[in-house]
C-alpha positions in Angstrom: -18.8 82.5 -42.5 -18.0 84.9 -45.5 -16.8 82.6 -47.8 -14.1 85.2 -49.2 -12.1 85.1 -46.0 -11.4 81.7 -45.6 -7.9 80.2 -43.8 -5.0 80.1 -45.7 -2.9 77.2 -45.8 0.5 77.3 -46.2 2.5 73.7 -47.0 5.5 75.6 -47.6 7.1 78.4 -46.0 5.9 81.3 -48.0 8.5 84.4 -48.1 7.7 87.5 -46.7 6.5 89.2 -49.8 3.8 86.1 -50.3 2.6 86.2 -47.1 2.0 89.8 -46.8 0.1 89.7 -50.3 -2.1 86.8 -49.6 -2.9 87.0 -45.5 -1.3 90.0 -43.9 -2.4 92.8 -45.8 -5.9 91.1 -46.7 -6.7 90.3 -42.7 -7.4 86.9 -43.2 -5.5 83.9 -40.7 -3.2 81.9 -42.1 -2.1 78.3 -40.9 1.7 77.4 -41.7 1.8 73.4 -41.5 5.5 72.2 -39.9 7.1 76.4 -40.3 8.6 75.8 -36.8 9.7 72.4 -36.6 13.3 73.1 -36.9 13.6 75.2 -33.9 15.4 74.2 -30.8 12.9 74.4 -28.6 11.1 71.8 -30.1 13.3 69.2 -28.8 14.6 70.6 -25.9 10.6 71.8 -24.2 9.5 68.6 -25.3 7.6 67.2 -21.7 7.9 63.8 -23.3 11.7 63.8 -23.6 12.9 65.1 -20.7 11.8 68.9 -21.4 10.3 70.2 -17.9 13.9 69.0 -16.4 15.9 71.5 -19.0 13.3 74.6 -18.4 13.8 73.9 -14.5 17.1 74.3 -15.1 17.6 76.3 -17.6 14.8 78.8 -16.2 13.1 77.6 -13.2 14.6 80.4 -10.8 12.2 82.8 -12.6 9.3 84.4 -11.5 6.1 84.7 -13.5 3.2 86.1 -13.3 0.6 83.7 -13.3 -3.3 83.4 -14.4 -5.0 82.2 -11.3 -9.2 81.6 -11.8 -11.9 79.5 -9.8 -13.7 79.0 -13.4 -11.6 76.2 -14.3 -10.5 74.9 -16.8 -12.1 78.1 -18.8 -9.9 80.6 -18.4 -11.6 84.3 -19.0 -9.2 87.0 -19.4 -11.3 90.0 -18.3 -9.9 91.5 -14.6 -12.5 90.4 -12.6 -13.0 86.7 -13.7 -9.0 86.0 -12.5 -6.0 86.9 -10.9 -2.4 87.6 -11.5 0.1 86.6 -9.1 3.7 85.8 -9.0 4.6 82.2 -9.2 8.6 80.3 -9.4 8.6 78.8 -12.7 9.7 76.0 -11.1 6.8 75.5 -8.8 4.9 75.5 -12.0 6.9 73.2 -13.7 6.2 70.6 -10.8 2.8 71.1 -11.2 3.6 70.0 -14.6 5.7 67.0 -14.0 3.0 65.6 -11.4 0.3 65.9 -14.3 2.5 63.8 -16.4 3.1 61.5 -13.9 -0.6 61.2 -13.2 -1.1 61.0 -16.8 1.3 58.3 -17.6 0.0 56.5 -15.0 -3.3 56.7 -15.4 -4.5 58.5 -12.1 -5.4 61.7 -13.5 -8.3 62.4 -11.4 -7.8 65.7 -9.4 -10.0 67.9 -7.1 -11.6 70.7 -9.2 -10.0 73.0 -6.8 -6.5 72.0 -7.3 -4.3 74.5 -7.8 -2.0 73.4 -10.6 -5.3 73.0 -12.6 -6.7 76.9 -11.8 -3.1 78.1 -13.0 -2.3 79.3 -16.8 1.0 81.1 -17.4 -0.3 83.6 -20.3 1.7 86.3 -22.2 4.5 85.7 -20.2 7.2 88.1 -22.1 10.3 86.7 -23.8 10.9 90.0 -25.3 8.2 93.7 -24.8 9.3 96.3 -26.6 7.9 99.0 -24.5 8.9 97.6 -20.8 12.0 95.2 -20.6 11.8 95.6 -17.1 8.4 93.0 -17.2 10.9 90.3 -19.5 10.6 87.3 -17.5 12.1 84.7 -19.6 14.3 86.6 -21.8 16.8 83.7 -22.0 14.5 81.3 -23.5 14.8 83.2 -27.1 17.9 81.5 -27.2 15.6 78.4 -28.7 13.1 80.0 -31.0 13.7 81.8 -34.1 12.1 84.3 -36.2 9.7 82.6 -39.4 11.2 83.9 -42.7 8.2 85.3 -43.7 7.9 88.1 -40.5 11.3 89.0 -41.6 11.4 92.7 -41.2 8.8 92.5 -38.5 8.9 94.7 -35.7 7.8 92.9 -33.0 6.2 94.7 -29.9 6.2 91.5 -28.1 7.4 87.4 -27.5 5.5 85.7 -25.3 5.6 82.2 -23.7 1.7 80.3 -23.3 1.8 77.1 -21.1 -0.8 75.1 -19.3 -0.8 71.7 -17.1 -3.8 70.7 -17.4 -6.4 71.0 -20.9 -7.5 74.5 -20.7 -10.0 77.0 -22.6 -9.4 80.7 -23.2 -12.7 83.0 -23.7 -13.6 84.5 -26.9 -11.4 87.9 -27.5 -9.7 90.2 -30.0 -6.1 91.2 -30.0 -5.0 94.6 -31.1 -1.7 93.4 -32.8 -1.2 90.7 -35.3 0.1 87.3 -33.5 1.6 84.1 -35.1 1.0 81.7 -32.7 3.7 79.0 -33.1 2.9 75.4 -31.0 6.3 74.1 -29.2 4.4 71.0 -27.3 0.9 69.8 -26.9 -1.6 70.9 -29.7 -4.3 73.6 -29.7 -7.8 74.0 -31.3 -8.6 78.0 -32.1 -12.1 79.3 -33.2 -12.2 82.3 -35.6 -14.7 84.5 -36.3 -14.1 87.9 -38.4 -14.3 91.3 -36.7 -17.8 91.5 -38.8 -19.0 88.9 -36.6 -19.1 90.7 -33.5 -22.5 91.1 -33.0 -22.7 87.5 -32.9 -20.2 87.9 -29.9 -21.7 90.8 -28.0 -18.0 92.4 -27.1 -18.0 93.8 -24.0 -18.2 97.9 -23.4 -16.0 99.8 -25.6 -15.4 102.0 -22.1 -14.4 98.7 -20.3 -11.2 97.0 -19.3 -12.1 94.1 -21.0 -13.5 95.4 -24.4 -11.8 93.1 -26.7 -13.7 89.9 -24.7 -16.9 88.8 -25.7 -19.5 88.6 -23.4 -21.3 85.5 -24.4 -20.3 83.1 -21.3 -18.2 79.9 -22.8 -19.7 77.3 -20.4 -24.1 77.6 -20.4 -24.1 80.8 -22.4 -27.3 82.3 -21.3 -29.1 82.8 -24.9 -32.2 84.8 -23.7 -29.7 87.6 -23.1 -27.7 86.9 -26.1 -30.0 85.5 -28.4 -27.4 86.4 -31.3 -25.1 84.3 -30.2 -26.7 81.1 -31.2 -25.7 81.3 -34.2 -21.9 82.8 -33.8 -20.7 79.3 -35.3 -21.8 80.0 -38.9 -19.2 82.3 -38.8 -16.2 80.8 -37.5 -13.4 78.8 -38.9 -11.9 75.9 -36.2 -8.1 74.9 -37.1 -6.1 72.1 -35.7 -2.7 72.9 -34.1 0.6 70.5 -33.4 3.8 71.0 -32.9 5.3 72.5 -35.4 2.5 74.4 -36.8 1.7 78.0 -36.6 -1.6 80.1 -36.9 -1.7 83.8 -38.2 -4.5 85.4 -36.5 -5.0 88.9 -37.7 -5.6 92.3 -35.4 -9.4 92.2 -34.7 -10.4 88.5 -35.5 -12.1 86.7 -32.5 -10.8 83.8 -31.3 -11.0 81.0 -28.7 -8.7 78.5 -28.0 -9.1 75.1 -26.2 -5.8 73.4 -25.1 -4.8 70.1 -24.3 -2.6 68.8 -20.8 1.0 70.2 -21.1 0.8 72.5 -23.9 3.4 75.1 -24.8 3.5 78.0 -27.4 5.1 80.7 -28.1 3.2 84.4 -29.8 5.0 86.9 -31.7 2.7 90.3 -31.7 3.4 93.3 -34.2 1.2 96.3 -35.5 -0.2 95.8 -38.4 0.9 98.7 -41.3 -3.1 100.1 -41.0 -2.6 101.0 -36.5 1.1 102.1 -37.9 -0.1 104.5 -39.9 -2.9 105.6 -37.7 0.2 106.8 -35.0 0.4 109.4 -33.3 1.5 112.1 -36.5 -1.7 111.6 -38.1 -4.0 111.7 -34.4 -5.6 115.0 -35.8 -7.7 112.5 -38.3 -9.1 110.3 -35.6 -12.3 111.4 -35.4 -13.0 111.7 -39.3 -12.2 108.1 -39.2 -14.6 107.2 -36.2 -17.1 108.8 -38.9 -16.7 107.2 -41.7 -16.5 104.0 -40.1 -19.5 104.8 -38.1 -21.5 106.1 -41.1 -20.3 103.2 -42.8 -21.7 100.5 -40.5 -24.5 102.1 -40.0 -25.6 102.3 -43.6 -24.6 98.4 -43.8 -27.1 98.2 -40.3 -29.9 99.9 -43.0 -29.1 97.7 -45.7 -29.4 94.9 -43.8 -32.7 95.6 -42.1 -34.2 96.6 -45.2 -32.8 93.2 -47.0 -35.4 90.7 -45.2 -38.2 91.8 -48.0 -41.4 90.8 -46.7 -43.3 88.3 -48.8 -46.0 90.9 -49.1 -46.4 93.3 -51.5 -46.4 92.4 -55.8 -46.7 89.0 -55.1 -50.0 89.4 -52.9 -51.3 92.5 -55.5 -51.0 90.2 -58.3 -52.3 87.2 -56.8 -55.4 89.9 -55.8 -55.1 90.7 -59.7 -55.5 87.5 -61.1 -59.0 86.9 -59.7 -60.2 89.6 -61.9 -62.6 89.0 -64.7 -61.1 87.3 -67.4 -61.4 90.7 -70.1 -59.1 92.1 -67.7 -62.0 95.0 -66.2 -61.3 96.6 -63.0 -64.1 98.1 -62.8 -65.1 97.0 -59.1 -61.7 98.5 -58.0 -62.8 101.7 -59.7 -65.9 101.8 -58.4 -65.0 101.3 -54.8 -62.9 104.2 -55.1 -65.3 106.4 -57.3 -68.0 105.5 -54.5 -65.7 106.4 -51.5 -63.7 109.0 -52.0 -64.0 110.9 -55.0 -67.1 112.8 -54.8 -65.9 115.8 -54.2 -62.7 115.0 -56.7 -64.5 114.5 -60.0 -67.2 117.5 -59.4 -66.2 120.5 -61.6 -62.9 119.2 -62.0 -60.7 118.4 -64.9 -58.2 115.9 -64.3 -54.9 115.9 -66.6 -54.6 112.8 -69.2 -53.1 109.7 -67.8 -54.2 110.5 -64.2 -58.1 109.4 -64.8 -59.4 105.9 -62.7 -60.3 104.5 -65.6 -57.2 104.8 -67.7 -55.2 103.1 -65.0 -53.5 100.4 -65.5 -54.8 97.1 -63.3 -51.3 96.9 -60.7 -51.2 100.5 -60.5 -54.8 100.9 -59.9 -54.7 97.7 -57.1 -52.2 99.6 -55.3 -53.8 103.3 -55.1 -56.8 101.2 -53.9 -54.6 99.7 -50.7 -53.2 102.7 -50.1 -56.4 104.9 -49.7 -58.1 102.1 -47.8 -55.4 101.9 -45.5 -55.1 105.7 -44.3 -59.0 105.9 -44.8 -59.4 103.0 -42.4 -56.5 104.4 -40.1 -58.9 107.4 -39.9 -61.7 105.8 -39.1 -60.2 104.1 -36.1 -58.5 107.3 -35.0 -62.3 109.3 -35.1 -63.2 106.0 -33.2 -60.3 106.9 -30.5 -60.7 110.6 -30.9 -64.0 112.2 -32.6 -62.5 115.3 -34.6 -63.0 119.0 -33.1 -62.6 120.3 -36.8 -65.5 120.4 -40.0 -63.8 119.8 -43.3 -64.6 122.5 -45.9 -62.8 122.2 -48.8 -61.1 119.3 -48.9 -60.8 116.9 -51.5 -60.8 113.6 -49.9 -63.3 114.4 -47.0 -62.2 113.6 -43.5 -59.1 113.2 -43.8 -57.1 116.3 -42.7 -56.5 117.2 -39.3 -53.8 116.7 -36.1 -56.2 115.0 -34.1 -56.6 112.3 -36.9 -52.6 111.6 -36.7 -51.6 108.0 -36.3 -48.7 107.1 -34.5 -45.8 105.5 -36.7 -43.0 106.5 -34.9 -41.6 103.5 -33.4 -42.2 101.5 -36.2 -38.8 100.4 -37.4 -39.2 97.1 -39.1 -40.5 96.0 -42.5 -42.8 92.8 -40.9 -44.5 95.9 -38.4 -45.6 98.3 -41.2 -48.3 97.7 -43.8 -47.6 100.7 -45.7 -43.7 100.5 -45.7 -44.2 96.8 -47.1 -46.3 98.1 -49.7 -43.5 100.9 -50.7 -41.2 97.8 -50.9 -42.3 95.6 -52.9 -43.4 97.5 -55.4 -41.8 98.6 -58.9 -40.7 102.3 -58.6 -42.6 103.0 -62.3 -45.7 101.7 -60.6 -44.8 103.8 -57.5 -44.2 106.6 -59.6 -47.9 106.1 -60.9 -49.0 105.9 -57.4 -48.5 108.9 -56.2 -49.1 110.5 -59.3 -52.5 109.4 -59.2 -52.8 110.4 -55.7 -51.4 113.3 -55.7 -54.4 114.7 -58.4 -56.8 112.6 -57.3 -56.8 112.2 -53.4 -54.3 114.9 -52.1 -55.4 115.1 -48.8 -55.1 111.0 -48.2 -51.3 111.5 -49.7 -51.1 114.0 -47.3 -52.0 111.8 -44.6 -50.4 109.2 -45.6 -46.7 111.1 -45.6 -47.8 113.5 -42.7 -49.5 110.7 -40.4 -49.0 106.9 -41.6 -45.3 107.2 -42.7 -42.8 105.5 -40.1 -38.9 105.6 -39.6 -38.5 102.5 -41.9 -41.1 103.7 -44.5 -39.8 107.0 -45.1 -36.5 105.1 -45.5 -38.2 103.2 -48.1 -40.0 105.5 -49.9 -36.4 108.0 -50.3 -34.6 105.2 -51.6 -37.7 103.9 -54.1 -37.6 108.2 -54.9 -33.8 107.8 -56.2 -34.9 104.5 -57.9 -37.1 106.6 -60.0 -34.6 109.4 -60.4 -32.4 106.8 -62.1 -34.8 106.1 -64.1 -36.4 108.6 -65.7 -35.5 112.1 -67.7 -34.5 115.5 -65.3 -37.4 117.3 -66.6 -39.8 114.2 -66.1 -37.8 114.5 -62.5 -39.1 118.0 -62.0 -42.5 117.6 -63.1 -43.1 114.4 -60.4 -42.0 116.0 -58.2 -43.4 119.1 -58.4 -46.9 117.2 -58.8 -45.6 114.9 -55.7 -45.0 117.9 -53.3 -48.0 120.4 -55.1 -50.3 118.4 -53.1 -49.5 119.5 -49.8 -50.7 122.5 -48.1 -47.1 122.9 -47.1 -44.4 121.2 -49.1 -41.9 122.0 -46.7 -43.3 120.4 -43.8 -43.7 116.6 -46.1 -40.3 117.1 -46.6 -39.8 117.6 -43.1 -41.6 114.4 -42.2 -40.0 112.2 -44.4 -36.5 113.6 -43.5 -37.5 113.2 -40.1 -38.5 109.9 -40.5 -35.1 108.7 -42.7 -33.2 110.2 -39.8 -35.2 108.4 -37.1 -34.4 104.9 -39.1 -30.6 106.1 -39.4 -30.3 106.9 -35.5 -31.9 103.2 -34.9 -29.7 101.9 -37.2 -26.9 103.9 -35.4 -27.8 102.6 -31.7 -28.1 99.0 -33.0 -24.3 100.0 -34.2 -23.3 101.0 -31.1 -25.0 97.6 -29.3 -23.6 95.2 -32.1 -20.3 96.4 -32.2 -19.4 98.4 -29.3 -21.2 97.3 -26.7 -23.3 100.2 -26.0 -27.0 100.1 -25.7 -28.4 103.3 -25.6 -31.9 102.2 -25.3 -31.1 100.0 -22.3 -32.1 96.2 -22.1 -34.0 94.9 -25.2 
């Protein structure tokens, strides 16, 4: 759970002006100990003091529409899992009574299939701002009043929540803010931040049930939703009596369990953010599905790029330190010399700082991996595929070509590709060096290695490691890398191509895995 959204707890009854500063406008639930234990309806609903009688009386003419469901006592609120039908208050408050009754005398066994306990009166409206005609128990606000602190509130519903027997709701979102106030019984809620919804797997955005999860309360079925195993690191569980009161914010998750005879009462309001999102200001909808698109998605990159492989600096030093004592890489240099640069060094004249020799040890381990890598990718691509082409005048011999093209492009993860890891983990100075090195020495292995060896999440890599070095160094030391970097392509414009390609390719991954996580669209189709 992100420890910077954690429950507030109110003792006291905070005025409105606290309670919008320190829960409503941040988003975060609230828990107000005792706010509503001077309202009527505390003693009057009461089942243990004679409470059922005065709602039979008082209300028990009414109909209500009722939660009917065979998946007892779980209670899923999604259309095809239950079903609404009109009920008499009062035959629900006999259901009530003989629970009691079987409670009290200790005969509370009951068929599974009883209908008092596949029953759930849910959002039945005390007050709807936007049909009065579906008020049901409008004379009941007579024994509830408004908190002090949701003074100036305007509500777009009051709603009555009352169960026989113990009861579970399934794991959903509301798109209002709700105070949830406990007249009788107690409840226990689960909250999980709207950031944890991957961890939920919300149903289709496209749905009538998109604010559910779909992770099943009862034997959830992991090997579909693997995720979900670990959707209790972020929650927060709260306690509820009566007299207590829960702020749950628009967006957050929750669940509730709750126990025989339990009553509550919900007030739901917009929050200020959906007010001023309203109708006036519809023309800016879909720059705001951008942004927060773009901006998820570029969390989705972060966050696949964060699990660093353990490869890398750690492994090229450890390699390092069973050199020979003076510090000689001469071996290294040799290796190369003797593989690949026999038609470099011929008649050539390589710039200062860019000879073998005058590298230093890291920087020269590195260049070594990364030439035996796309050499030895080559090699098992001639193996696949003998080359139809005979290489004239290039530099690193055997390198060039389409047919010698290795295929990277479903490569999205760090653990899956050698050469991303390698781009990684590495220092962008000794990056920087790298390619330098290559790019006068072995051009045609850089250009394989951007053209052919460089997936979706190593070009990702490799652009962020190239503004880690544009940080770091001058604008005309900028220029020249660069300028050396591209130089050793036959076409500059076609590595640029490949490693935007490639960065947009890890971006429309990341995207889809947006779309699965949050909206319940997989584009891809079962993973």
């Amino acid at each position: 759970m992100d420890e910077s959204l954690p429950v507030q707890r109110f003792e006291n009854l905070p005025s409105s002006i606290e309670f919008e500063s320190l829960a409503e406008s941040r988003n975060v639930p609230a828990v107000f100990t005792g706010c509503i234990k001077d309202w009527k309806a505390l003693a009057k609903w009461n089942p243990s003091n004679g409470g059922l009688d005065y709602l039979q009386e008082w209300v028990g003419s009414c109909t209500v529409e009722a939660m009917l469901t065979r998946s007892a006592p779980v209670f899923y609120g999604d259309l095809r899992s239950h079903e609404r039908v009109p009920l008499p208050f009062s035959t629900f408050l006999d259901y009530c009574k003989q629970r009691k009754q079987n409670t009290d005398c200790g005969t509370d066994g009951k068929p599974k299939d009883d209908a008092s306990e596949q029953i759930y009166l849910a959002q039945v409206p005390i007050m709807n701002a936007d049909n009065e005609e579906r008020v049901q128990l409008e004379s009941l606000r007579e024994d509830i009043e408004v908190p002090v602190f949701l003074e100036r509130r305007v509500f777009a519903s009051i709603n009555l929540w009352m169960n026989s027997a113990k009861s579970r709701s399934s794991t959903h979102y509301d798109p209002h803010h709700n105070l949830l106030c406990i007249v009788a019984g107690s409840k226990q809620v689960i909250l999980w931040p709207p950031s944890a919804s991957p961890m939920l797997y919300p149903k289709p955005i496209y749905g009538e049930a998109s604010n559910h999860s779909s992770v099943a309360l009862e034997n959830p079925d992991f090997s579909i939703y693997p995720r979900a195993k670990c959707s209790i690191e972020y929650s927060q569980r709260v306690v509820l009596q009566a007299g207590d009161a829960l702020f749950i914010p628009e967006g957050w998750f929750h669940q509730v369990d709750s126990d025989d005879l339990t009553i509550a009462i919900n007030f739901w309001w917009q929050s200020n953010m959906m007010s001023r999102m309203s109708e006036d200001s519809e023309h800016m909808d879909a720059y705001y599905l951008r942004r927060i698109l773009r901006r998820l998605t570029d969390k989705e990159m972060d966050h696949a790029l964060s699990k660093t492989p353990s490869t890398g600096m750690g492994k090229i030093k450890r390699q390092l330190s069973k050199l020979p004592s003076n510090g000689k890489v001469d071996h290294l240099e040799n290796e190369l010399d003797g593989a690949f640069e026999k038609t470099i060094l011929k008649g050539k004249e390589l710039q200062h700082g860019n000879m073998l020799h005058e590298l230093e040890p890291v920087t020269l381990q590195v260049l070594h991996e990364l030439v035996s890598l796309v050499h030895e990718h080559v090699k098992v691509s001639d193996r696949c595929q003998p080359a139809q082409y005979t290489s004239v005048n290039d530099s690193d011999s055997g390198v060039k070509g389409e047919n010698k093209k290795v295929v990277t492009a479903n490569l999205f993860h760090l653990e899956d590709d050698q050469v991303a890891k390698i781009l990684c983990t590495l220092e962008s100075s000794v990056l920087q060096h790298v390619f330098l090195n290559m790019a006068h020495n072995f051009p045609r292995t850089l250009e394989a290695l951007i053209l052919h060896m460089l997936s979706p999440v190593g070009a990702e890599v490799l652009t962020r490691k190239f503004d880690e070095i544009d940080q770091q160094i001058s604008e005309e030391d900028r220029n020249k890398f660069y300028q050396v970097f591209y130089g050793a392509f036959d076409d500059q414009f076609t590595a640029m191509d490949a490693i935007l390609n490639g960065k947009e390719s890890f971006a429309l991954r990341a995207f889809k895995n947006v779309l699965d996580k949050y909206i319940g669209v997989n584009l891809d189709g079962p993973k």
